[in-house]
N, C-alpha and C positions, 0 to 999 in steps of 0.2 A: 945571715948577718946583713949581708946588701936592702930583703926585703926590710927588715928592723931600722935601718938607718933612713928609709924613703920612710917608713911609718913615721919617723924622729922628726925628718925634714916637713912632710906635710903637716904635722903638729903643730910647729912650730911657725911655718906660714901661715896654719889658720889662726893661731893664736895671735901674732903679727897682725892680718886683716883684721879680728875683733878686739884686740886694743886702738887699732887706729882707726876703725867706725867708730867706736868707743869715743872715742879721745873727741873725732871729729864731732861728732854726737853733741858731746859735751859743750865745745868751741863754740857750732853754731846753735843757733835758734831761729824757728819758722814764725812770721810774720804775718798774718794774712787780714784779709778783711774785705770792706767798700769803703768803695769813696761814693760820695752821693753829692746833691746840690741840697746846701744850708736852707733855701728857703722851704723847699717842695720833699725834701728825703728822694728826690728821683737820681736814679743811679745811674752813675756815668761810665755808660759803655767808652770804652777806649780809652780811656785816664791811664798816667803813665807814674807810675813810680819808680825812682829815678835813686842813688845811696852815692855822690859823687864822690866820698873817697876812694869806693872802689871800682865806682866806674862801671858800677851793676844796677839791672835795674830791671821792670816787668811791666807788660801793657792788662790793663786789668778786662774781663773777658767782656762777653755781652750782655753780662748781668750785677760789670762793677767789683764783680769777685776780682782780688790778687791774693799773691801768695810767693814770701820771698823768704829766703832764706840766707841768714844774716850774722856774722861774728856775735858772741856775745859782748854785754857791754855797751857804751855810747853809739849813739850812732844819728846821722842828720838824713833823715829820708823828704825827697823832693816830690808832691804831688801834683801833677797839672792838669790842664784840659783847655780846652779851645773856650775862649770866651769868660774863662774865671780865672781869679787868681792865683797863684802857685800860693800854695801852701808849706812850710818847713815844719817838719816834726821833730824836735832832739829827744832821744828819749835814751834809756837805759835798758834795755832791756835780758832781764836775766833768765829767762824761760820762753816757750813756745807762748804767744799770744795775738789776741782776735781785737783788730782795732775799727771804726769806724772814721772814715776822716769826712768832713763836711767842708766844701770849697765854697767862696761867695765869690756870684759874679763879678764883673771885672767894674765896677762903678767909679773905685778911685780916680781913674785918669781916663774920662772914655775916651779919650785921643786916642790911646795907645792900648784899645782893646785887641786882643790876640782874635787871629782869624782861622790862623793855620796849623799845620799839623805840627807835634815837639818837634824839639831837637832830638830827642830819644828817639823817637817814633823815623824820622827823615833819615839820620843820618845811623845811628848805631844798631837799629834793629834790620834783619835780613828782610825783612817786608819790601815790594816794592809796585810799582802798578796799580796802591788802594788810594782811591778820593774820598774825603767824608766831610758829608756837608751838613750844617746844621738848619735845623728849620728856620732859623735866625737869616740866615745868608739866604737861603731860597728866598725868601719873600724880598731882599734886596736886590736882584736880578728882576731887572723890568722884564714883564711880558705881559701877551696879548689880552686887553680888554682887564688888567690892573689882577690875574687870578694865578695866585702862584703856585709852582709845580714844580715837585723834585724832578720830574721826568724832564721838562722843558731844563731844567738847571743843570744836569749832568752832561747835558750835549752843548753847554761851553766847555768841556773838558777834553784834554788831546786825546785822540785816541776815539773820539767818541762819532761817528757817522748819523747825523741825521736823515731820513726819511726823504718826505716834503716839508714844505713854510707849512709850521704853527702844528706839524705832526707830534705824536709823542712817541711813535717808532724809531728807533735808535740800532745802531750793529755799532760792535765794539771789534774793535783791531779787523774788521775784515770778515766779521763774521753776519749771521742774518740775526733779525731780533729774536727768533724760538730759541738762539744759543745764546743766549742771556738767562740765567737763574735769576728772576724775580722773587723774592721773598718779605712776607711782611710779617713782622715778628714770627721768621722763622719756616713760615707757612710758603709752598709756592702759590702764588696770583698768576691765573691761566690768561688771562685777557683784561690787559692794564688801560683799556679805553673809554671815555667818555667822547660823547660827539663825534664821534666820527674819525675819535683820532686826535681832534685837538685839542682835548685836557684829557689830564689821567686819571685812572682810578682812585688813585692818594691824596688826600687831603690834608693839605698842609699844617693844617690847625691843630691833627692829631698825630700828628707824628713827629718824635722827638727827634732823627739824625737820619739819613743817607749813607751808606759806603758802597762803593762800586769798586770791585778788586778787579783787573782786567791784566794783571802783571804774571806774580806769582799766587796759584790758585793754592789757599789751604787744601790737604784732603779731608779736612771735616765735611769740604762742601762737592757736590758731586751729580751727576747729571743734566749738565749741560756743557757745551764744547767752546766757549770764546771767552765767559766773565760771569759775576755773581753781583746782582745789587739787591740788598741788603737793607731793607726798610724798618726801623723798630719803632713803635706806636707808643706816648707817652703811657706813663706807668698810673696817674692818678698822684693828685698831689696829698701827699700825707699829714700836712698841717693844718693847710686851711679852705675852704670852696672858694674856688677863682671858675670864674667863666671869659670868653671869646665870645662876640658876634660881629662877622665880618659880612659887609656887602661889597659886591663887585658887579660890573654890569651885567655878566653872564652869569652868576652866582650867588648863593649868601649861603652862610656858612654859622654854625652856632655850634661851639664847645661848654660843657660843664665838667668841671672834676675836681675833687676833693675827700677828705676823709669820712666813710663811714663809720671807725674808730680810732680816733684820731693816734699817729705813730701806730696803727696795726693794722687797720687794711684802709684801703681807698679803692675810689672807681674813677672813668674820666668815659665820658659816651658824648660821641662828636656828629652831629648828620651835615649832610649838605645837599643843596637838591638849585635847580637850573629854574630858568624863564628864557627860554631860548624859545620857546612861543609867544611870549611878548614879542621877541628882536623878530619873529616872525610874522608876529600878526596884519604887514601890509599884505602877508602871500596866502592869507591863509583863505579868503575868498577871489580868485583870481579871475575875471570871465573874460572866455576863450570868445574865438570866433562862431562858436555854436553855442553860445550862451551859453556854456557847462561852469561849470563852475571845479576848482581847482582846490583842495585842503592840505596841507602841510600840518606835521606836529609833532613835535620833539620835544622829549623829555627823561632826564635822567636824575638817580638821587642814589644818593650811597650812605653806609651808616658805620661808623665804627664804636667797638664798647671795649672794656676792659676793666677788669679788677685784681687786685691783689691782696692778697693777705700773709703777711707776716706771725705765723704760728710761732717758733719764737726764733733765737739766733742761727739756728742751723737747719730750718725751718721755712720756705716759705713758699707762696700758691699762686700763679695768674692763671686767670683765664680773660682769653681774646677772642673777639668777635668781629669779621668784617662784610658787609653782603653790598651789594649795587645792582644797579639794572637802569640799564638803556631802551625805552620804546620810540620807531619813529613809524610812524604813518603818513601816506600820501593815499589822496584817494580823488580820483576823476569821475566827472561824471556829465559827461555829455548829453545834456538834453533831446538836443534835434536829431542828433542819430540814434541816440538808444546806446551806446558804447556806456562799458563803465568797469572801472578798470579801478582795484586796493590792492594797495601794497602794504605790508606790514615788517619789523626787520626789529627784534629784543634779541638782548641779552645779559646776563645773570653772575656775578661772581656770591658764592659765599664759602666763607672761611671759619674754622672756628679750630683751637687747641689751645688745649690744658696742660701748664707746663706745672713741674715741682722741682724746687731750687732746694738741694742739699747735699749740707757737708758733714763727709764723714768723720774728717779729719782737719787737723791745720791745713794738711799739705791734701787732701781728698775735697773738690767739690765736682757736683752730680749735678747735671739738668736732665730731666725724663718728659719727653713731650708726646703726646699722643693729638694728633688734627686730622681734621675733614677737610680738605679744598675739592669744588663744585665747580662745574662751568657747563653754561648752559646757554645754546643759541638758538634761535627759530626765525624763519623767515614765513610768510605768507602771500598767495598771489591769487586774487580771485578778478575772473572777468565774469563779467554779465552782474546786474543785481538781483534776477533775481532767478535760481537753478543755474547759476554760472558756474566755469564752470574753475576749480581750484586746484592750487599747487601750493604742500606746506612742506618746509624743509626743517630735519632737525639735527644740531649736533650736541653731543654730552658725554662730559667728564666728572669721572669721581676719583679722586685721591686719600683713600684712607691709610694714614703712615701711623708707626709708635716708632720713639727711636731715644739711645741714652746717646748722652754726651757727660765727657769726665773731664777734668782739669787736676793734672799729678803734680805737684812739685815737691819730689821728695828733699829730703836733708844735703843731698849732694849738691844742689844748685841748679839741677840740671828743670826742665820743665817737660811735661809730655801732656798729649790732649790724645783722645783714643775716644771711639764709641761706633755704634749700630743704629741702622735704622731696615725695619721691615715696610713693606708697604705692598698694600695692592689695591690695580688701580684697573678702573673699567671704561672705554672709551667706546662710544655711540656714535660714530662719525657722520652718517649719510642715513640718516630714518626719511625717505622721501613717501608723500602721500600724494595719490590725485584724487579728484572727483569731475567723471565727466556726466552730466547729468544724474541716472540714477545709479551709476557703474561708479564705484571705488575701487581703488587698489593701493597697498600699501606696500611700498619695498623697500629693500634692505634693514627688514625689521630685526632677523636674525647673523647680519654683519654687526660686531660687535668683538672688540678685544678684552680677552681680559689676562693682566701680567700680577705675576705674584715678585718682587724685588727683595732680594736680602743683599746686606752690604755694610762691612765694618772698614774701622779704617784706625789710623794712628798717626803723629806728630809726633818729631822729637825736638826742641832748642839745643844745639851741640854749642860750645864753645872749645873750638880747636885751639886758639890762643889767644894774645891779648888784643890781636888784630883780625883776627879769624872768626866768624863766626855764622852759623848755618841752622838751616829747618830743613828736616828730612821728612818725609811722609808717604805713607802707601793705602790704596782704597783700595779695594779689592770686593767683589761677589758675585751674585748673577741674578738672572734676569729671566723667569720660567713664562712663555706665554706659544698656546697651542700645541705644547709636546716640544717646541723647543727651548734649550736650555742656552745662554749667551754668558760666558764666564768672562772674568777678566782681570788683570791687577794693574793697577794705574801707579804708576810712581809719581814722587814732583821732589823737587829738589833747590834750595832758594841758598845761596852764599854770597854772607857780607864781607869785604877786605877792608878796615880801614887804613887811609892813607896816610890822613893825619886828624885831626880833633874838628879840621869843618869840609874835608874828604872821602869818600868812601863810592866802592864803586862795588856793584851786586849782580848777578846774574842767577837764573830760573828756567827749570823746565818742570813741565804738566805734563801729564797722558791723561787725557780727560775723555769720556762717552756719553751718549746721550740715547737713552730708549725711546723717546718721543721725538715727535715732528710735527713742524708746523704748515699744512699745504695752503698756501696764496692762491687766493684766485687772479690771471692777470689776463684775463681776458673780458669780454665786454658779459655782463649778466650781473647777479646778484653779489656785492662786493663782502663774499664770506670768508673768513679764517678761520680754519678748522684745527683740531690737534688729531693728529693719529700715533698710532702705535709703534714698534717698529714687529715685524710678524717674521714667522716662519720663511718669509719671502722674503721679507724686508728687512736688513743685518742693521744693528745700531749703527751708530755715527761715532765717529773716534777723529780726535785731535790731539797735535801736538805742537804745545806751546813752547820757542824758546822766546828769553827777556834778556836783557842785561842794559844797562844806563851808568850814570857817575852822577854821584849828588854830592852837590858844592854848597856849603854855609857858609860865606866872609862874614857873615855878623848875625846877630840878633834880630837882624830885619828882612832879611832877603834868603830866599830859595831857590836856589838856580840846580836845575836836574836836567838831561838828557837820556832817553830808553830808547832803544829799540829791537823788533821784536821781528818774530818768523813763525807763523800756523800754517800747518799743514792738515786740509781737511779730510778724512775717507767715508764713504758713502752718507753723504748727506741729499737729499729727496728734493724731487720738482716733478709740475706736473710734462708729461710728455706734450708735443707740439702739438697746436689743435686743440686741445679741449678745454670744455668750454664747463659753465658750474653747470647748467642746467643741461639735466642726464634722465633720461627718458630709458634706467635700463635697469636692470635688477642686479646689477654687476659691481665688484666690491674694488673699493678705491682704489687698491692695488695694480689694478689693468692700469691704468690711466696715471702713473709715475712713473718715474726713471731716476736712478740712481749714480752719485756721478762723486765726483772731487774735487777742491778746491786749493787756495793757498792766498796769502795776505802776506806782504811785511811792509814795515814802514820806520819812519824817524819821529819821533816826539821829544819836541822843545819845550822846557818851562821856565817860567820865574816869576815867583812868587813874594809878593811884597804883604808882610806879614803883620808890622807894626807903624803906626803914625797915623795921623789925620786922612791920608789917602793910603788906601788897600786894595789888594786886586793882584792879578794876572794877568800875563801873557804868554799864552803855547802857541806852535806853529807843526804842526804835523804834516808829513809827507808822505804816501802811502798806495798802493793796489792791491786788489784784488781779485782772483778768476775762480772761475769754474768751467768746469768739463765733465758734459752727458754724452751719452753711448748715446740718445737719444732725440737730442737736443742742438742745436745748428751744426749740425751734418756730425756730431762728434766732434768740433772743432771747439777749442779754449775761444770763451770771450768773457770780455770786462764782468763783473757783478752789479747789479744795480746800485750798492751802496757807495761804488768806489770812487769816491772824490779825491782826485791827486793832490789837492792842496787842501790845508784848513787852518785862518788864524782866527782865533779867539781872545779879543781883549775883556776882562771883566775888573769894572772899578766901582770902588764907593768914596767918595770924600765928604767929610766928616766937618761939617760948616758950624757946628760948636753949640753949647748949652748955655742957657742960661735961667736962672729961677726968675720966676714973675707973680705976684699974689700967689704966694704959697704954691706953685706948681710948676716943674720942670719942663722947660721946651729944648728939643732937642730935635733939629734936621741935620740931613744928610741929602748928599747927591749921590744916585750910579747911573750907572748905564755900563750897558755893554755892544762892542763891534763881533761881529760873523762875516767871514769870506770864507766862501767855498766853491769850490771847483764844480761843475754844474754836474749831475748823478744822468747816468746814463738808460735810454729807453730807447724800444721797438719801434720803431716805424716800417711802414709799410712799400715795399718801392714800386707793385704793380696792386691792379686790384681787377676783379674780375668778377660774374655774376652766377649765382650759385643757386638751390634750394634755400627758403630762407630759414633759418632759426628752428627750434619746435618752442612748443607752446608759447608762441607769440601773439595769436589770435585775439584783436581788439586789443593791442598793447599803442599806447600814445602813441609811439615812436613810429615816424613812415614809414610804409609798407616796403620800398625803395630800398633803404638801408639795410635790412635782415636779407636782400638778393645780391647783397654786395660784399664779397670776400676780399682779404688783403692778400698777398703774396706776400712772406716776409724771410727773405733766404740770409739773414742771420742776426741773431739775440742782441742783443742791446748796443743796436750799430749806429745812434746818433747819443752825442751827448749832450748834454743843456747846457746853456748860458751861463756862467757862473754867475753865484747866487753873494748877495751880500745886504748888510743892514744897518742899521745904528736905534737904537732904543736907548731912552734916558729916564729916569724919574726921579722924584723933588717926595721925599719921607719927612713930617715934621708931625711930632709925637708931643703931646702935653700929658705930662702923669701928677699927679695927684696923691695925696696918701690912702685914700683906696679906687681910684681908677685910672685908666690910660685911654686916652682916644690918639689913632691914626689916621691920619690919612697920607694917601699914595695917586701923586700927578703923575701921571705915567703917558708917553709919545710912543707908540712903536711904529718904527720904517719910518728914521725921522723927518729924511730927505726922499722919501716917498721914491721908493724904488720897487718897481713892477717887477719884482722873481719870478720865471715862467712855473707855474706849479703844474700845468702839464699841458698839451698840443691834440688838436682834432685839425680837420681838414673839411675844406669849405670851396667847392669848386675845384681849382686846380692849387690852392694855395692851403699853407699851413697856414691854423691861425694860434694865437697863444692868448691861453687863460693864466690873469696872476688873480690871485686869492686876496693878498692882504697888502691895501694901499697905507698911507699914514693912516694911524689912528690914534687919537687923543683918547686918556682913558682914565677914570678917576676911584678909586674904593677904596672904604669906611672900614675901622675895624674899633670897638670898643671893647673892653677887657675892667674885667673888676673881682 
């Protein structure tokens, strides 16, 4: 009787739950679609769909896609985005349906063009820690020599550590730049330099947005231990061919893109390429004291491509392509002694992956990416011209990944993201060649990693109640290379509280690892950066991030946020004391590291002024961070190179007004931005004493004197620098027409000419100091049609 009356009851309950899925079934309806921009069809990563009666609402992904789920019946949905104007939809809706919303720039009142992130996005989503900058804003941040650069842009941002003046190396909360995930549409970018460090890889011309998450990390993203930046490359405009050609003193730069068929696929292929041989050409014949003569020659050019095609609504194809390369050459050549001395130093990004954009369903969409990322360095060293004798250095990486990504939002309201990526990947670190007369020898031919990676992960949006609300998520897999296997599952965990309607305060934690590394050279020789693997010897790198801040909105103009944060680093790589790049041995990079730990925490201040004629920020971060080698100054904790105890960042643009003149719009603006920072800390030497000199120095410029002369340095980065500070400004005034626009951009940087030490040698018994970058007046051209 008992078991008959549980059969009764569980009937009854299940009948109960399928009327009231049922019911609720019926009630709601799923919503989804893009939003895109009206002139171009280019889809608006991060656009926020907003439903204010009830107070719900959904960030659309990295491809524009949303998906809500909504009472049936009326209803007013609010769409935005940074720089265009909100859009109202009222509509009816009595079944599941696929909309398209198209936004137009913000033209009405440029006064009060939006800059900054929603009110959705700021205050009521669990998100916290992400910046997203448009290509718009980067190019309004003056910098060096008028050439604008997402990398230079992000390090006015808190949180963010710069290098040296005019670097594009950056560590975020404490961490080194290898623990930054660079990605450009999706792909990781192994080595983001041009010049030497002072422009980046990325060209501003073809790249539509910036976000740099450094708070709470999704677990979509995964292998690396401090932040994620997030570069997405324009899509091709689907209406009509528009072109870019920009001149800058160090650069020119030329975009095309437009419709192949029109509303169904497009392309956009942007190159850029240097004359930093020109800025060279007084050094490029130098004559020495021995009538030799001296060459210098640098040169870099990079090329991005991209297509899409829309097959039909549930339906669509890109494919991306990104490649660069840096050569410099110096070559001596001393007549009267016979010396003769070339140096060579390239390197190579190329990138390529094939996404397909599809949805299953309303509430089911699919990205499926398969990409190649390449990196590849070589140095070259020949004495003598002729049977001289040679040293060639190689290092190389390949990254071949496939991976899905899904976006769930079923009928319940709730939202999940889930998916995999495979990947393996082959690192070449140290291929060294000599030639000493008729005698070669090649080593470390057969040093070489290769790691097989699997790794899924998942995301859930919980809504605990009407002031509650949270991201859960878990990465998990492992990591096969030499017979060993490195498993793991990463939690992260992100909770919103709000307080009241312009209140809200969040906190986050990551478990984040990293199978790669990047070893710095920091000693005197060839200035290499290599990636290695992490091996049977060498255990990944594991971090853990905690967050939490309070984000305040008094009005529709102002962002006032306060975060702060705590990482903790475990085995992360440096090389052991002593050694040097140039290695005379057949011996695998391994010997020559040590393995250690770290930790960071700090305060970050912001506020953000978001609407009016003048726009901008100001942060004030506070912050340190250490590390400790078994290996490395006696085993004793000391500061990290990055660690600047202070950092403020002003950045403004004001907005000096339009006006039409013969048929054509002029429109200027002022910015400029201030830097102070706390001076980064470096090795010095405190004795010095006389040794063997160097190996293969033989016939190297450099005095004989110097390579007999060691340092004594009994601890790691025991002086710190000068603090560093600046002020840049520039004057934008734009004349558009009804089919073209010309820029130009008067740009100052270092305006009161401040000598920053960008680093110290020794001359006698005295330190001397080198600054890099005095005032410089700087001016570039950009035309668009």
């Amino acid at each position: 009787m008992g078991k008959h009356i549980q059969i009764k009851y569980c009937f009854v309950l299940a009948l109960g739950l399928f009327l009231t899925f049922n019911v609720f079934s019926q009630e709601n309806r799923t919503i989804s679609g893009f939003v895109v921009d009206k002139e171009s069809s280019e889809r608006l990563t991060g656009a926020t769909v907003f439903v204010p009666e009830i107070q719900k609402g959904v960030v659309c992904n990295d491809f524009g896609y949303f998906s809500l789920s909504l009472p049936s019946g009326e209803v007013n949905m609010v769409f935005r985005f940074v720089g265009y104007e909100p859009y109202l939809l009222h509509a009816n809706f009595l079944s599941d349906t696929i909309v398209q919303v198209q936004l137009k720039t913000s033209n009405l009142v440029r006064e009060i063009e939006v800059k900054a992130s929603s009110f959705e996005n700021f205050l009521l989503s669990p998100e916290m820690g992400m910046h997203r900058l448009s290509a718009l804003e980067v190019t309004k941040i003056p910098s060096i020599l008028g050439e604008p650069d997402p990398l230079k842009a992000i390090q006015q941002l808190p949180g963010v550590t710069f290098a040296n003046e005019g670097s594009t190396a950056f560590s975020v909360r404490g961490g080194s730049p290898d623990q930054t995930l660079i990605r450009l549409d999706g792909v990781p970018v192994y080595n983001v330099n041009h010049l030497w460090g002072f422009m980046s890889a990325f060209n501003n011309d073809a790249i539509k947005e910036t976000k740099l998450y450094k708070g709470s990390l999704p677990a979509r993203f995964g292998g690396r231990l401090s932040s994620v930046l997030d570069i997405g490359m324009k899509e091709g405009n689907m209406k009509k061919s528009t072109g870019t050609f920009s001149l800058s003193p160090i650069a020119g730069r030329f975009t095309q893109e437009g419709p192949i068929v029109k509303d169904k696929i497009s392309y956009m292929v942007s190159g850029r390429t240097t004359w930093a041989n020109l800025l060279l050409l007084a050094a490029l014949k130098l004559e020495s004291q021995n009538e030799g003569a001296q060459i210098l020659t640098y040169g870099f050019w990079d090329i991005n491509a991209k297509t899409n095609w829309i097959i039909n609504p549930q339906n669509r194809v890109y494919l991306s392509f990104y490649t660069g390369r840096d050569a410099y050459v110096m070559e001596d050549d001393s007549e009267s002694s016979g010396e003769y001395v070339k140096f060579s130093y390239n390197w190579q990004n190329l990138t390529g992956v094939l996404r397909w954009n599809h949805i299953f369903s309303h509430t089911l969409f699919a990205n499926f990416s398969a990409y190649n990322s390449g990196f590849k360095q070589e140095y070259f060293n020949k004495f003598g011209k002729t049977n001289g004798d040679i040293y060639k250095g190689y290092n190389n990486l390949n990254d071949l990944s496939f991976k899905g990504d899904f976006d769930w939002s079923p009928a319940t309201g709730s939202r999940f993201k889930m998916g995999f990526q495979l990947s393996s990947q082959k690192f070449s670190p140290e291929i060294i060649s000599y030639k000493f007369d008729t005698t070669a020898v090649e080593l470390n031919k057969d040093i070489f990693t290769r790691n097989l990676i699997s790794e899924i992960y998942g995301e859930a949006d919980v809504t605990l109640s009407n002031r509650l609300k949270g991201n859960l998520g878990l990465r998990g897999g492992f990591m096969s290379t030499g017979g060993e296997k490195y498993w793991s599952l990463r939690p992260r965990a992100t909770l919103r509280y709000l307080f009241s309607e312009q209140l809200s305060g969040k906190i986050s934690y990551s478990r984040m690892k990293q199978y790669l590394h990047q070893l710095r050279n920091t000693t005197i020789g060839i200035p290499t950066e290599f990636w290695v693997s992490s091996t049977a010897q060498i255990k990944p790198g594991t971090s853990d991030l905690f967050s939490a801040g309070v984000f305040w909105k008094p009005g529709n103009t102002y962002n006032l946020s306060m975060e702060t944060y705590y990482s903790k680093l475990n085995n992360v790589i440096r090389y052991k004391s002593g050694t040097i790049a140039l290695k005379e041995r057949g011996e695998s990079w391994e010997k020559f590291i040590t393995s250690g730990t770290g930790n960071a925490y700090g305060l970050e201040l912001m506020a953000e002024k978001t609407n009016g004629i003048l726009t901008g920020w100001i942060s004030y971060t506070i912050s340190k961070s250490n590390r400790k080698f078994k290996d490395n100054n006696f085993g004793n904790t000391f500061p990290y190179a990055f660690d600047r105890r202070h950092q403020i960042n002003i950045v403004a643009s004001y907005f000096l007004g339009e006006k039409n003149k013969n048929e054509k719009r002029i429109r200027k603006e002022l910015s400029g931005n201030f830097k102070f920072a706390s001076g980064n800390y470096i090795t010095l030497a405190e004795q010095e004493y006389s040794a063997i000199p160097l190996p293969l120095m033989k016939g190297s410029v450099y005095s004989s004197d110097w390579f007999y002369k060691r340092s004594l340095i009994n601890s790691v980065n025991n002086y710190r620098m000068p603090s560093f500070h600046h002020l840049n400004i520039s004057y934008q005034i734009e004349r558009q027409s009804e089919d073209k626009t010309i820029q130009w951009n008067f740009s100052v940087y270092n305006i009161y000419n401040r000598l920053n030490p960008w680093y110290y040698y020794k001359k006698g018994e005295q330190m001397k100091q080198i600054s890099l970058f005095p005032i410089i007046p700087s001016v570039s051209f950009t035309y668009k049609w």
